[in-house]
N, C-alpha and C positions, 0 to 999 in steps of 0.2 A: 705587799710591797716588793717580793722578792720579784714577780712575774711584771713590774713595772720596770724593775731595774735589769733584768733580764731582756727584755724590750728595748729599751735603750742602749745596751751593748750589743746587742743584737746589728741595729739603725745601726751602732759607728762603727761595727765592723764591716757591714757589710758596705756605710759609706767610704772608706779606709780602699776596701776591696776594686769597687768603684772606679776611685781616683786613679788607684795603679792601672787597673786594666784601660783606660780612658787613656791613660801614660801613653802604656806602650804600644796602643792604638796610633799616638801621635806619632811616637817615633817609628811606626810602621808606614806613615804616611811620608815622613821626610826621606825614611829609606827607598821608599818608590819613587820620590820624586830626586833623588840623586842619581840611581840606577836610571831614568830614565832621561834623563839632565846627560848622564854621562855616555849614552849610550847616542842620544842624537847628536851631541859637539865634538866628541872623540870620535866616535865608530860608526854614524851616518845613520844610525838608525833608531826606530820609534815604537815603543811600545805602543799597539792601539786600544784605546784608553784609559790611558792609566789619569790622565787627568780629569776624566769621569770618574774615575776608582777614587782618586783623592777627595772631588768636591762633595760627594756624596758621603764618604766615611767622614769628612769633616762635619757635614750637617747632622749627621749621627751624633755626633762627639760632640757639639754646640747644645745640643737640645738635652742628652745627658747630662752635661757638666750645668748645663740650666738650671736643674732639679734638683743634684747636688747642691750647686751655689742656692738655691729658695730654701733648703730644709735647713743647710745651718747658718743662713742667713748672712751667707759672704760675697751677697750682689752686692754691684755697683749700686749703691744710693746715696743719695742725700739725706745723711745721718746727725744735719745741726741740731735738730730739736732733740731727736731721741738721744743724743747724748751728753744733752743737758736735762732730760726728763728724769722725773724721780718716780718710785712707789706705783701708785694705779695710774698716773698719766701716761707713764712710760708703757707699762699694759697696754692704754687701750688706744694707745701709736701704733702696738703692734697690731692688734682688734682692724684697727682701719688700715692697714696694710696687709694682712690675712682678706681681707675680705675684697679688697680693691684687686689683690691677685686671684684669687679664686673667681671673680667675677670677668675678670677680662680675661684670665686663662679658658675658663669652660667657654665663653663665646668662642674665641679661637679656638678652642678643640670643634665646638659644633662647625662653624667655618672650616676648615681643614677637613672636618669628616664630609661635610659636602664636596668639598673641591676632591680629595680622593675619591671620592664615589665616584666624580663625573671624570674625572682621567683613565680609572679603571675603565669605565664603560666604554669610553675609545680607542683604551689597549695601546696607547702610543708607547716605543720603544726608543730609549736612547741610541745617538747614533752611534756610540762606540762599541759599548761594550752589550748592547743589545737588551737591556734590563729596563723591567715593567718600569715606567713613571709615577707609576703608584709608589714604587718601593722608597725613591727620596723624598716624593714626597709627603708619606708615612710618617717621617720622622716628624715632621711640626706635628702631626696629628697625635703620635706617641707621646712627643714633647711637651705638646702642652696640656694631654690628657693628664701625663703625671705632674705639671706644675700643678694642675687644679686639684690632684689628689694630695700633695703634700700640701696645698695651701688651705687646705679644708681642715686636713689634720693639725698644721699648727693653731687656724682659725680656731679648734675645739680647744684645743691646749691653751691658746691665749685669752680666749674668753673664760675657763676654769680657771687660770691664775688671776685675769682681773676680779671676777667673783669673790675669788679664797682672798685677794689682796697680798699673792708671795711675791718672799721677796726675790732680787732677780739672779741670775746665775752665772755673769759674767758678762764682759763688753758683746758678745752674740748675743746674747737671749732675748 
């Protein structure tokens, strides 16, 4: 029991860790976008491409906080049923939502792993800052590699709780 619960504080620290670093990613992205905001209106001048630096670190940060939001389950969704659901209903709401994410996330990661293949293969470089287009568009392929890995995991989780029939652990669970 102790290497379960060890496990689990493991997950929320290293979720906790996560969020901050995803933070101050954002506010490294607002700060380039003032520095550069202020340097074209005041002082006539333009960083070259910082607004490639941005959309890219943003799709970084989108695809991240993705994963975060699937594992403690603080997406946007339409939550009428599940939070009138009780006991094993409510279980295996989650069952068909671990599985409907895991199914359409791995196609999307296979999809993405093809489409990165074939961009690598043409070598195309963005126009500013000069960087593989493989590398943003990496992220969907990372992004949704790891929703399908966290959605597999709670998939196991939630199917062993419907089985055991526990009961639940809060308005997330």
């Amino acid at each position: 029991m102790t290497h379960k619960w060890e496990a689990l504080q493991l997950a929320r620290s290293s979720g906790r860790l996560l969020h901050t670093v995803l933070g101050i990613v954002l506010l490294f992205v607002v700060g380039v976008n003032v520095v550069n905001a202020s340097g074209r209106y005041l002082f006539g001048f333009s960083m070259t491409g910082t607004d490639e630096l941005m959309v890219y670190t943003l799709i970084w940060v989108v695809m991240a906080g993705a994963i975060l939001s699937l594992a403690e389950r603080d997406h946007i969704s339409i939550n009428l049923v599940p939070s009138y659901a009780k006991g094993r209903f409510k279980h295996l709401l989650h069952v068909v939502h671990d599985a409907a994410a895991v199914l359409a996330c791995a196609y999307a990661t296979y999809a993405s792993d093809l489409f990165v293949g074939k961009i690598s293969r043409l070598g195309t470089k963005s126009m500013g800052l000069g960087v593989p287009m493989s590398v943003p568009h990496a992220a969907l392929l990372v992004g949704f590699a790891g929703l399908t890995l966290v959605g597999a995991i709670m998939l196991v989780r939630d199917v062993s709780a419907l089985l055991r029939n526990d009961p639940h652990e809060g308005p997330a669970a």
